[in-house]
ROSE-4610 file (N, C-alpha, C; in Angstrom, 1 decimal, always signed):
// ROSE-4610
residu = [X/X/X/X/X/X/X/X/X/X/X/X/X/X/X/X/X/X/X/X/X/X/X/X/X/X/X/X/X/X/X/X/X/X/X/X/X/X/X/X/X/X/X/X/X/X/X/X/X/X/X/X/X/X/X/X/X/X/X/X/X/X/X/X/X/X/X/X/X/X/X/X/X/X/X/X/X/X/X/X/X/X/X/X/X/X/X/X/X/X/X/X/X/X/X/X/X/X/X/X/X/X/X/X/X/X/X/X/X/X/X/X/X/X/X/X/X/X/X/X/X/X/X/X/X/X/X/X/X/X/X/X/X/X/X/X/X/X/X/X/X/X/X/X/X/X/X/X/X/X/X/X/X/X/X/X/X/X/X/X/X/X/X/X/X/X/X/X/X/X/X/X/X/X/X/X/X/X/X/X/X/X/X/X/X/X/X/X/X/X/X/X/X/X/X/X/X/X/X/X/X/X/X/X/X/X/X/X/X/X/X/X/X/X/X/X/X/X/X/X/X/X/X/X/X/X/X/X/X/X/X/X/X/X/X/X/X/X/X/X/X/X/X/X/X/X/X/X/X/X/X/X/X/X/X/X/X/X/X/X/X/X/X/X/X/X/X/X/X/X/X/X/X/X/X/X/X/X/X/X/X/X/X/X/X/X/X/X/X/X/X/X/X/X/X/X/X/X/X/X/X/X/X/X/X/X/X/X/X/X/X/X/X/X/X/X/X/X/X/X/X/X/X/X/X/X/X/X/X/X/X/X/X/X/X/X/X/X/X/X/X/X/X/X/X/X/X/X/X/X/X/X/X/X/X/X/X/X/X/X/X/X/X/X/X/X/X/X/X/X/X/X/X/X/X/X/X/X/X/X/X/X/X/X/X/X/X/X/X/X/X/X/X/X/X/X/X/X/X/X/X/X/X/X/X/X/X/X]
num = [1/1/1/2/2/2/3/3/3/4/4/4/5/5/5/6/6/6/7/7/7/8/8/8/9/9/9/10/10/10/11/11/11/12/12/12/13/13/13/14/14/14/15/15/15/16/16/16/17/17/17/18/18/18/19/19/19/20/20/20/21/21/21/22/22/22/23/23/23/24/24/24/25/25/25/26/26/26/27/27/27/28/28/28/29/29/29/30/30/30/31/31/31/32/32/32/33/33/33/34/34/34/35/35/35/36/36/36/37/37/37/38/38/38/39/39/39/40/40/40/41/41/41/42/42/42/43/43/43/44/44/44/45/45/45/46/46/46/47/47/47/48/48/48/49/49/49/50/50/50/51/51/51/52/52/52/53/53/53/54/54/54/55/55/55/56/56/56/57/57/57/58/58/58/59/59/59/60/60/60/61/61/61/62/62/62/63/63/63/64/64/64/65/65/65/66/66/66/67/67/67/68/68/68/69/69/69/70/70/70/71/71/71/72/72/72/73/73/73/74/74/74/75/75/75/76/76/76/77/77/77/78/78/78/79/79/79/80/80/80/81/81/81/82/82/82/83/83/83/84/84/84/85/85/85/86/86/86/87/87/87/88/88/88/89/89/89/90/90/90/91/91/91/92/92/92/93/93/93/94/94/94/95/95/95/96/96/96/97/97/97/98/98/98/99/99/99/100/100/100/101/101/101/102/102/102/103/103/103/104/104/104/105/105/105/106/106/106/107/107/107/108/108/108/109/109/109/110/110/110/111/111/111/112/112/112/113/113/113/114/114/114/115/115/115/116/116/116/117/117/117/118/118/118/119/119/119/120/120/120/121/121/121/122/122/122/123/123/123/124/124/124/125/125/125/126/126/126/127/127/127/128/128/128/129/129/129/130/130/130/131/131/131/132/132/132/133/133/133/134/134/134/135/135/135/136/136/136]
x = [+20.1/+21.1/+22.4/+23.0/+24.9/+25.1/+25.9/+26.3/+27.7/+28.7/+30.2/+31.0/+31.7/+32.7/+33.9/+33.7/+35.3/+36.7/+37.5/+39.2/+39.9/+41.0/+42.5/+43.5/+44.3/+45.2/+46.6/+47.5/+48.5/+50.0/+49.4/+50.8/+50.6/+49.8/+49.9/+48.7/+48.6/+48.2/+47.3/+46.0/+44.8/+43.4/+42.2/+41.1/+40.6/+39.4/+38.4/+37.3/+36.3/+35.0/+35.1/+34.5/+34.7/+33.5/+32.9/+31.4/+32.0/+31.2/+31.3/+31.9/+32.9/+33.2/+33.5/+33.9/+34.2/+35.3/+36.5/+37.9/+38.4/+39.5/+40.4/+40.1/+39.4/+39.7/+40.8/+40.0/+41.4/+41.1/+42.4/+42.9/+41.9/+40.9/+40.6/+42.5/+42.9/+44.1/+45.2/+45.6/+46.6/+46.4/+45.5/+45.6/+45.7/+46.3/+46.9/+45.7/+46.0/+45.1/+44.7/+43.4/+43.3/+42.3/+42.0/+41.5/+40.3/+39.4/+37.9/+38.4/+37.6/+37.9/+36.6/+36.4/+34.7/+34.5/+33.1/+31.8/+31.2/+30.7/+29.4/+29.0/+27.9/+27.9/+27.6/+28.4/+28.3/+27.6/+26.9/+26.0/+26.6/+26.0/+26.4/+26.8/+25.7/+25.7/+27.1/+27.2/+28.3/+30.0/+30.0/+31.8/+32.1/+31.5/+32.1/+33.0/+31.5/+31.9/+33.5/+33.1/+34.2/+35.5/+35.4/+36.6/+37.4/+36.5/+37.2/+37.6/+36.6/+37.4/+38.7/+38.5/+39.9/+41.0/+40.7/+41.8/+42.7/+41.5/+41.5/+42.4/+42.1/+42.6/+44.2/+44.4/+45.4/+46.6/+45.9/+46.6/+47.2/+46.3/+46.0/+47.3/+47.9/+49.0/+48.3/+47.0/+46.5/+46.6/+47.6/+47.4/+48.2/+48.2/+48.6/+47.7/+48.3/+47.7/+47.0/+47.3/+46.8/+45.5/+45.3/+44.0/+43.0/+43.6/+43.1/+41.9/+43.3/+42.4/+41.4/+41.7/+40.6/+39.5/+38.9/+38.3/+37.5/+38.3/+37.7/+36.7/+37.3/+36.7/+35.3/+35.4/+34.2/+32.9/+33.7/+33.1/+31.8/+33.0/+32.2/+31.2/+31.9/+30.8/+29.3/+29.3/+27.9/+27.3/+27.9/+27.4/+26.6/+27.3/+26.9/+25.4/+25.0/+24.4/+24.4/+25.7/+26.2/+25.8/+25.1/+24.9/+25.9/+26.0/+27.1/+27.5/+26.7/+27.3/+28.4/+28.1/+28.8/+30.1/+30.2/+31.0/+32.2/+31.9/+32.4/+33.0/+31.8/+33.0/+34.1/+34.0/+35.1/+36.1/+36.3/+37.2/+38.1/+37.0/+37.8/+38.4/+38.1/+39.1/+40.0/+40.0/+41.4/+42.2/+42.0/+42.9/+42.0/+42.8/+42.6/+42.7/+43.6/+44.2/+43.1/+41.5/+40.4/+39.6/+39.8/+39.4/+38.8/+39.4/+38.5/+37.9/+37.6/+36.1/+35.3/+35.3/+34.4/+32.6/+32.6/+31.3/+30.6/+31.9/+31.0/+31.0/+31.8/+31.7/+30.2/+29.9/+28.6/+27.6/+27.9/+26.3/+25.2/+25.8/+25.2/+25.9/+26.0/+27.0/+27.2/+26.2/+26.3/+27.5/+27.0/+27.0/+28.2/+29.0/+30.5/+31.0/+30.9/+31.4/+31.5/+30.9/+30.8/+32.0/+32.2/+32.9/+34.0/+34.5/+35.9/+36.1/+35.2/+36.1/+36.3/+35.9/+36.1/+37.6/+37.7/+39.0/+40.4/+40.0/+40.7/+40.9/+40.3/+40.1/+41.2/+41.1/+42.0/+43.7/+43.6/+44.8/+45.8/+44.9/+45.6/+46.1/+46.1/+46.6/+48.4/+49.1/+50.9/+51.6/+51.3/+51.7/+53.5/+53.9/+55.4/+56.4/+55.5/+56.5/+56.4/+55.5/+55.5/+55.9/+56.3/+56.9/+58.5/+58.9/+60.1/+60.3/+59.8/+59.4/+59.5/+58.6/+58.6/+60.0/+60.8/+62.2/+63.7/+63.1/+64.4/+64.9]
y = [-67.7/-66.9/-66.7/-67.1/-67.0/-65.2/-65.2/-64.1/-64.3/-63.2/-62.9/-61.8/-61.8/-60.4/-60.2/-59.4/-59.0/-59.5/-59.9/-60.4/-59.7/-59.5/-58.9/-60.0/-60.4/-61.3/-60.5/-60.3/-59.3/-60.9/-61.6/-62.7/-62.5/-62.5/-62.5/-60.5/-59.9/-58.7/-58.7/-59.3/-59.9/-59.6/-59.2/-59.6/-60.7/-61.0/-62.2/-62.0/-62.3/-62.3/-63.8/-63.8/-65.1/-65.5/-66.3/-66.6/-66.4/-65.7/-65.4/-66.3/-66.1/-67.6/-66.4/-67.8/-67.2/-67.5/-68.0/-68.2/-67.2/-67.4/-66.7/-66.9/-65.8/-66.6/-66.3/-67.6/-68.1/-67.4/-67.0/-66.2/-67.2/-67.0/-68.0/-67.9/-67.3/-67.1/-68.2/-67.6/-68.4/-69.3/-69.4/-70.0/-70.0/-68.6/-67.9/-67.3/-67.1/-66.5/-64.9/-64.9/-63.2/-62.7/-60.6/-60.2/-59.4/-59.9/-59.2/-57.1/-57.2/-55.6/-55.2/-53.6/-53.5/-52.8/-53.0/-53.1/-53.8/-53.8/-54.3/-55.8/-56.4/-57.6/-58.2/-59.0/-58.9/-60.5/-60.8/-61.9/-62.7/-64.0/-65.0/-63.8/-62.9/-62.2/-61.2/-61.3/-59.9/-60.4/-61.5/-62.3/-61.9/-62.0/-61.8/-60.2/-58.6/-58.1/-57.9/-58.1/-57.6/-58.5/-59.2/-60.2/-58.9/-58.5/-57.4/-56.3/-55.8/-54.2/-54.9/-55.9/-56.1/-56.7/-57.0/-57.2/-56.0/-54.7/-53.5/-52.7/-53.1/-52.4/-52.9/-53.8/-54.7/-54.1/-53.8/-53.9/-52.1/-51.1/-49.9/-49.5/-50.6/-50.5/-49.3/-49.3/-48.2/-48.7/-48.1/-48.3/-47.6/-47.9/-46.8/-45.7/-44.5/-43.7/-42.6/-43.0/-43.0/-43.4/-44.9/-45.8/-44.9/-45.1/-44.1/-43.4/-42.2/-40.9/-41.2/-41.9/-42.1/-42.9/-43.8/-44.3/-43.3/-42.0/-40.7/-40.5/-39.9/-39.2/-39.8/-41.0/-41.6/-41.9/-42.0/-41.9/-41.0/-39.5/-38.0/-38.1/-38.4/-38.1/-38.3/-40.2/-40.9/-40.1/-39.5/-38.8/-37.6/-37.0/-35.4/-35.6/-37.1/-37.2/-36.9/-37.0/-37.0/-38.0/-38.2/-39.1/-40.0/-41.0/-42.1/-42.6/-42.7/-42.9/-41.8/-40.8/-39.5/-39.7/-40.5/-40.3/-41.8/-42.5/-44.0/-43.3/-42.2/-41.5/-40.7/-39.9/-39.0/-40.0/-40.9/-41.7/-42.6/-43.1/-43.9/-42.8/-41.7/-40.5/-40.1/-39.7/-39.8/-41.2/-42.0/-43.6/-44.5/-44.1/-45.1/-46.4/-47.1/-48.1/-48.7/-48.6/-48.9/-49.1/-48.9/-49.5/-50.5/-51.7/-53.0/-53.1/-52.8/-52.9/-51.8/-51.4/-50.1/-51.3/-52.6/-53.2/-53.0/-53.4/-53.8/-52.9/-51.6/-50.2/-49.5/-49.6/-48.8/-49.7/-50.5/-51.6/-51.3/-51.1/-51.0/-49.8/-48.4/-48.3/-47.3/-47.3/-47.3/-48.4/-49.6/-50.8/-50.9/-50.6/-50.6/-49.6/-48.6/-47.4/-48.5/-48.9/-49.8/-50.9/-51.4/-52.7/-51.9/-50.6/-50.0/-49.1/-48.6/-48.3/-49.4/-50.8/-51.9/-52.4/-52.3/-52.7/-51.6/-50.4/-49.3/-49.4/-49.7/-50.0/-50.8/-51.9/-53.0/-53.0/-52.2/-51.7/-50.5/-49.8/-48.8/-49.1/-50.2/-51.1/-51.5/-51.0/-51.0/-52.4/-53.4/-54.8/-54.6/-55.9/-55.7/-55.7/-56.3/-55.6/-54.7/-53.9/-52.6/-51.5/-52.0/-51.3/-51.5/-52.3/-52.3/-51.2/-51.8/-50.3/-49.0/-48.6/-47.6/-46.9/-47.5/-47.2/-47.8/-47.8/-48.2/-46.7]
z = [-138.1/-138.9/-138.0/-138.1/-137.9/-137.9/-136.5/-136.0/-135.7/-136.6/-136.1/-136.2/-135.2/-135.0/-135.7/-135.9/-136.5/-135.7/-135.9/-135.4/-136.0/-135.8/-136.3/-135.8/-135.9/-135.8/-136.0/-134.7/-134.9/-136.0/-135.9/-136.3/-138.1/-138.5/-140.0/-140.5/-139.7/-139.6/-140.7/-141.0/-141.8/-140.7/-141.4/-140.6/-140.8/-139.8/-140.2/-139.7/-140.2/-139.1/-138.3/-137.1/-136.1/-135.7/-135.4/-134.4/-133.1/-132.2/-131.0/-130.0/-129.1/-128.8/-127.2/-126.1/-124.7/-124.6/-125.2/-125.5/-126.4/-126.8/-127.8/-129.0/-129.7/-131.1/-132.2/-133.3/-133.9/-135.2/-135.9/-137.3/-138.7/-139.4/-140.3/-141.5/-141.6/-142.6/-141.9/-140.1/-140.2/-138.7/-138.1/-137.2/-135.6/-135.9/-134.5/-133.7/-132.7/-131.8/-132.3/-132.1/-132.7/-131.3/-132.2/-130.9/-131.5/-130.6/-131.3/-131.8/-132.3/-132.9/-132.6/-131.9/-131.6/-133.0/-132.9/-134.3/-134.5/-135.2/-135.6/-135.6/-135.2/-135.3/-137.1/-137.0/-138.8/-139.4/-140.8/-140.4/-141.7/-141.9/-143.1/-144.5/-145.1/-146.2/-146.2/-144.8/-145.1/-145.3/-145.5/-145.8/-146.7/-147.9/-148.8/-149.0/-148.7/-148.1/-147.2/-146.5/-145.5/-146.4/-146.6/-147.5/-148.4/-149.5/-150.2/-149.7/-148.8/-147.6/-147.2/-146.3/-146.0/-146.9/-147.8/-149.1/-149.1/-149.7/-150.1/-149.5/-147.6/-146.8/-146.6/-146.5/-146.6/-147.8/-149.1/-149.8/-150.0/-149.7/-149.7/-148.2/-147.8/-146.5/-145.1/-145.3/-144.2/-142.9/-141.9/-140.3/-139.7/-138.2/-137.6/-138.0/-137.3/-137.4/-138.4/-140.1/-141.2/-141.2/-140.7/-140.3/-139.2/-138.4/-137.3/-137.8/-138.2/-139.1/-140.0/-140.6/-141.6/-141.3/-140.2/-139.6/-138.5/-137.8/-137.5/-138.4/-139.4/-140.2/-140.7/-141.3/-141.8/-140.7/-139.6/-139.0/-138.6/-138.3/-137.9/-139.3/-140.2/-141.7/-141.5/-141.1/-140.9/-139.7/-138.6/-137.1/-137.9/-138.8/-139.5/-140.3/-140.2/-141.7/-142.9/-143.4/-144.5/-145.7/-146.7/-147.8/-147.3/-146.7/-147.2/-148.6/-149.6/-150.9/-151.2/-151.2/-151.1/-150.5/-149.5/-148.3/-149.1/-149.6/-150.3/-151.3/-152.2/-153.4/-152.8/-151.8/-151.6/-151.6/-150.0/-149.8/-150.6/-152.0/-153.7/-154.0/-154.0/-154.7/-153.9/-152.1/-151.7/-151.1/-151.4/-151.2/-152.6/-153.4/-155.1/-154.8/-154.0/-153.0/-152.7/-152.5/-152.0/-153.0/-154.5/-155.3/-155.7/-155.5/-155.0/-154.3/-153.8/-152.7/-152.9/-154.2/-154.6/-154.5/-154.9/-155.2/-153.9/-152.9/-151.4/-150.7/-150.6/-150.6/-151.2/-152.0/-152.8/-153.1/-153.1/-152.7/-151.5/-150.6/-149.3/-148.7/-149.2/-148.6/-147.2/-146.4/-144.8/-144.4/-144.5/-144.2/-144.6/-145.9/-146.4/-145.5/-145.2/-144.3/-143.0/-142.6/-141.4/-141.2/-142.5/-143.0/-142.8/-143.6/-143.8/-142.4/-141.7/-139.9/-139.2/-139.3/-138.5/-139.0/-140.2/-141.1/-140.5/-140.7/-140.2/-138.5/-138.3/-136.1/-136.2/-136.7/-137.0/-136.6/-137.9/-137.8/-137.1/-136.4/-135.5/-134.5/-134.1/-133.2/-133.9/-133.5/-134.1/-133.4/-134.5/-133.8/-133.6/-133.1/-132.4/-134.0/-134.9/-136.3/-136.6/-136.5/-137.0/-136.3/-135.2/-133.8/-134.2/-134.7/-135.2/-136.5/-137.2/-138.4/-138.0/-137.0/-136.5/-135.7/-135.4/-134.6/-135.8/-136.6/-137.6/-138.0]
């Protein structure tokens, strides 16, 4: 069974899952050099997955420190033992934006919560465009 990590790629600001490598890995979107993101080790079944959180996430504009927070939170939720399905509905009701990924969200949805703070981790990281953004 095929084992891989999550990437972030600051050049086209996309995730990807990667096979473990002892180099740099590379962006599957654009090519560029990317940088492991910590979590979870993720397996063949879960692409598709993570494909739509990060769509979702992507398109939902969450990072910086919006990302952050909300990556806290879901977090403390799962620490509290909190129903995770519970925790998938709150979240579609405060970011609608996540909508798409409601299947791979609530299918599994520990394992979706897992998918959406690695997505969120991702992004809290404020690449050198969005550092521009930030100072305009």
């Amino acid at each position: 069974m095929a084992r891989y990590v999550p990437v972030h790629c600051e050049a086209c600001a996309r995730s990807s899952l990667s096979p473990p490598t002892e180099g740099t890995p590379i962006c599957s979107f654009c090519e560029a050099p990317a940088r492991v993101v910590p979590g979870p080790i993720f397996r063949d079944e879960d692409w598709l997955a993570f494909a739509e959180v990060e769509q979702a996430v992507a398109n939902a504009e969450l990072r910086g420190d919006a990302a952050a927070a909300l990556a806290e939170e879901l977090q403390q939720e799962l620490e509290r033992g909190r129903d995770p399905l519970q925790v998938v509905q709150g979240t579609l009701k405060r970011v609608p934006a996540l909508a798409n990924a409601r299947p791979a969200l609530v299918s599994a949805p520990r394992r979706g919560i897992q998918l959406l703070v690695v997505q969120l981790n991702a992004r809290t990281r404020a690449t050198s465009a969005d550092e521009g953004r930030l100072t305009e």
